[in-house]
C-alpha positions in Angstrom: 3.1 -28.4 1.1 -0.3 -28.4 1.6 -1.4 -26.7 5.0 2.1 -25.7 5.8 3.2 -22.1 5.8 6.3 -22.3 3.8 9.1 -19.7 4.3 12.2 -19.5 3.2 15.0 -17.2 3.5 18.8 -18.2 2.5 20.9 -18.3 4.8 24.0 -18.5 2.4 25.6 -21.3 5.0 26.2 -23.5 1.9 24.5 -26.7 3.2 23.1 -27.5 0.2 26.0 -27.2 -1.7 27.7 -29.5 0.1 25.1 -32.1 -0.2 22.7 -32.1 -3.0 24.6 -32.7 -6.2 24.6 -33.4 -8.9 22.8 -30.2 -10.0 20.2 -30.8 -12.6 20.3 -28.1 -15.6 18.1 -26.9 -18.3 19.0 -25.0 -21.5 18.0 -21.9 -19.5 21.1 -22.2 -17.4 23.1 -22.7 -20.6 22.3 -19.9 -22.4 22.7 -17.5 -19.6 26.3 -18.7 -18.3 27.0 -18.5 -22.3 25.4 -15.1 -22.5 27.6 -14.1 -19.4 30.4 -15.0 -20.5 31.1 -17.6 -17.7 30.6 -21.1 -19.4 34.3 -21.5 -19.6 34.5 -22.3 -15.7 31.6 -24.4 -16.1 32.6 -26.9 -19.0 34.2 -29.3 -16.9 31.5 -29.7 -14.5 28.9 -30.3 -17.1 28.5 -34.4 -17.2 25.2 -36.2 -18.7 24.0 -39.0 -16.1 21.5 -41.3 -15.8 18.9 -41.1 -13.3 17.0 -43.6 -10.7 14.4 -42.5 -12.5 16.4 -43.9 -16.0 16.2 -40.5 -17.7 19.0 -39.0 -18.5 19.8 -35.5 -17.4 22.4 -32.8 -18.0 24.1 -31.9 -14.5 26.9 -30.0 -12.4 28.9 -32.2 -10.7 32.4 -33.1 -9.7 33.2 -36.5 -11.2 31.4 -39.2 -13.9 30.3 -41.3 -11.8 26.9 -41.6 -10.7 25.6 -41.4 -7.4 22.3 -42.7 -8.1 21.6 -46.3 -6.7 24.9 -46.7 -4.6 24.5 -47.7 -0.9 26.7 -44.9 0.5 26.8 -41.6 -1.5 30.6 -39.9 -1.8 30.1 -36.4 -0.1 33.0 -35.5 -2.2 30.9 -36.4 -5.6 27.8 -35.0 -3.8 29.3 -31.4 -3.4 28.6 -28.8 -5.5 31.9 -28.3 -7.8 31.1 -24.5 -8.1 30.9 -24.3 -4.6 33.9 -22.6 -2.6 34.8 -24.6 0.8 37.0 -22.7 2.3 35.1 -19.4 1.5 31.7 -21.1 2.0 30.4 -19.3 -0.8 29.2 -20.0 -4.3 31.3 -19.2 -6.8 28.3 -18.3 -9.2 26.0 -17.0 -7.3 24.4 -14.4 -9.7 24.5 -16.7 -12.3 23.3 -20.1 -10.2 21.2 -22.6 -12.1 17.2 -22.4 -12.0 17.1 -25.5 -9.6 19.6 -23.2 -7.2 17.2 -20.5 -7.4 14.2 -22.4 -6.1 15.7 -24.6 -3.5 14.6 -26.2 -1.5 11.4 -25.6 -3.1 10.3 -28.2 -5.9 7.2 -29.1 -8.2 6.6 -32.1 -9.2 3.6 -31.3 -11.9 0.8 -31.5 -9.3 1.8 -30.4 -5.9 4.9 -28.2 -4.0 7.0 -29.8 -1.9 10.1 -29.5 0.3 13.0 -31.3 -1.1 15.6 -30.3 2.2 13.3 -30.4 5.4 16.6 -29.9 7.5 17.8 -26.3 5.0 18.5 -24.3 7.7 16.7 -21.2 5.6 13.2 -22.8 6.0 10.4 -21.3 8.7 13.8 -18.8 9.1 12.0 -15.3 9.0 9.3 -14.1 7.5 9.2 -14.0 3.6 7.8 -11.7 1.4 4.6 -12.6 -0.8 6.5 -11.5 -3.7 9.5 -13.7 -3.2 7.4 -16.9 -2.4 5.3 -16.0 -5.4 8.1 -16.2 -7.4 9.6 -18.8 -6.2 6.8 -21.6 -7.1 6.8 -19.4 -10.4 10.2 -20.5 -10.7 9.8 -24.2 -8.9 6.9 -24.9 -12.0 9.1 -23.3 -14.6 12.0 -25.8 -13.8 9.7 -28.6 -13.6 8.9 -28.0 -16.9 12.0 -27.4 -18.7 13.5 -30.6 -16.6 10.7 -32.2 -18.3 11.4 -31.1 -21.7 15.3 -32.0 -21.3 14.3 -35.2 -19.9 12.4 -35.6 -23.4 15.4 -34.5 -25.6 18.4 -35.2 -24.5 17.7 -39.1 -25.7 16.6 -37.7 -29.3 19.4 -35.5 -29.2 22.1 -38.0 -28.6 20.8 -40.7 -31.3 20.7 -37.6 -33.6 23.9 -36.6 -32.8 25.6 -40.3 -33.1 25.8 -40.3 -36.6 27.4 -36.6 -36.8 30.0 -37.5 -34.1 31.2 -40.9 -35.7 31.5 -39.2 -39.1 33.5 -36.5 -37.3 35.5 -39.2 -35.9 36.3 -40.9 -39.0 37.1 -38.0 -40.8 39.6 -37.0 -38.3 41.1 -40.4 -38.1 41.8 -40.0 -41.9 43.3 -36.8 -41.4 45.6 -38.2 -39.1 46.3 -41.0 -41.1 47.1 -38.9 -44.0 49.8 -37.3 -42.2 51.4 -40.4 -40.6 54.5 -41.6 -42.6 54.2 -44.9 -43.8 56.2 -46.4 -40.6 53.8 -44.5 -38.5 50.7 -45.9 -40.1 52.3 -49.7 -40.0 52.9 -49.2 -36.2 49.1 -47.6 -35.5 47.7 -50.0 -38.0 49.4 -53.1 -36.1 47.7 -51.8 -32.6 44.6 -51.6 -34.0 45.0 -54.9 -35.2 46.4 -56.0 -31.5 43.3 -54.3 -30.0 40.5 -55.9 -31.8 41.9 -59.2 -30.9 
């Protein structure tokens, strides 16, 4: 961004959420959708990919599969799942995750730069010192806390492996326990059919 005037005002046309999923999340949008009392809608978005960059990262999006590396990107996959069509209008608005709030605006650790040169919002108006001021404040601040979830969510999951299976294994018993004896014969059997 370097000798560039950058201004930004948005223009609420929902361009970019039509285009630029997945969203990439940070505990920060966690806690407040949790604090708000609107994670509930946002549970079935919430998928774990992995990036072109091989990390893997918590996101917003549509469906599991990842758009990273394909040819031709789904526009379905790529569209925001938060985001209203018909109404053209996000459904979270208030509540929109960190990289939302400093689109099209990013920082990659050294340098600002413009992630969505065709936004219709940029070089749109003037915009306040204040409001560009806070947007890089916010543009570092997700840099960094993208960095740290890129860092943890690996050391998470092999933490969490052991927990999950045991979880796992003790709800199989339950279930077990409960089965009558033909029951148990029958899923027993299957298993057997399964592993060969």
């Amino acid at each position: 961004m370097a000798n560039k005037k950058f201004s930004f005002v948005c223009k609420k046309c929902g361009q970019c959420c039509l285009e630029r999923g997945p969203i990439p999340l940070v505990i920060e949008d966690l806690v407040m959708w949790a604090k708000n009392d609107v994670i509930e809608n946002i549970f079935p978005y919430l998928k774990f990919i992995k990036t072109d960059m091989g990390t893997i990262d918590l996101v917003l999006a549509k469906t599991d599969s990842n758009p990273f590396g394909e040819e031709e990107k789904n526009e379905e996959e790529l569209c925001c799942p938060l985001f209203n069509e018909e109404k053209k209008e996000c459904t979270i608005y208030n509540y929109r995750p960190l990289s939302c709030r400093t689109y099209p605006l990013e920082y990659n650790g050294e340098n600002f730069q413009i992630v969505d040169s065709e936004d219709p919002g940029l070089n749109n108006g003037e915009m306040k010192k204040e409001d560009l001021k806070k947007m890089k404040l916010l543009a570092k601040k997700m840099n960094k806390e993208l960095t740290k979830m890129r860092i943890s969510m690996p050391i998470i999951s092999q933490a969490m492996q052991p927990f999950i299976i045991k979880e796992m294994v003790e709800a199989q018993k339950k279930m077990m326990e409960q089965m009558s004896p033909e029951e148990r014969k029958k899923f027993e059997d299957q298993m057997k059919k399964d592993i060969n």
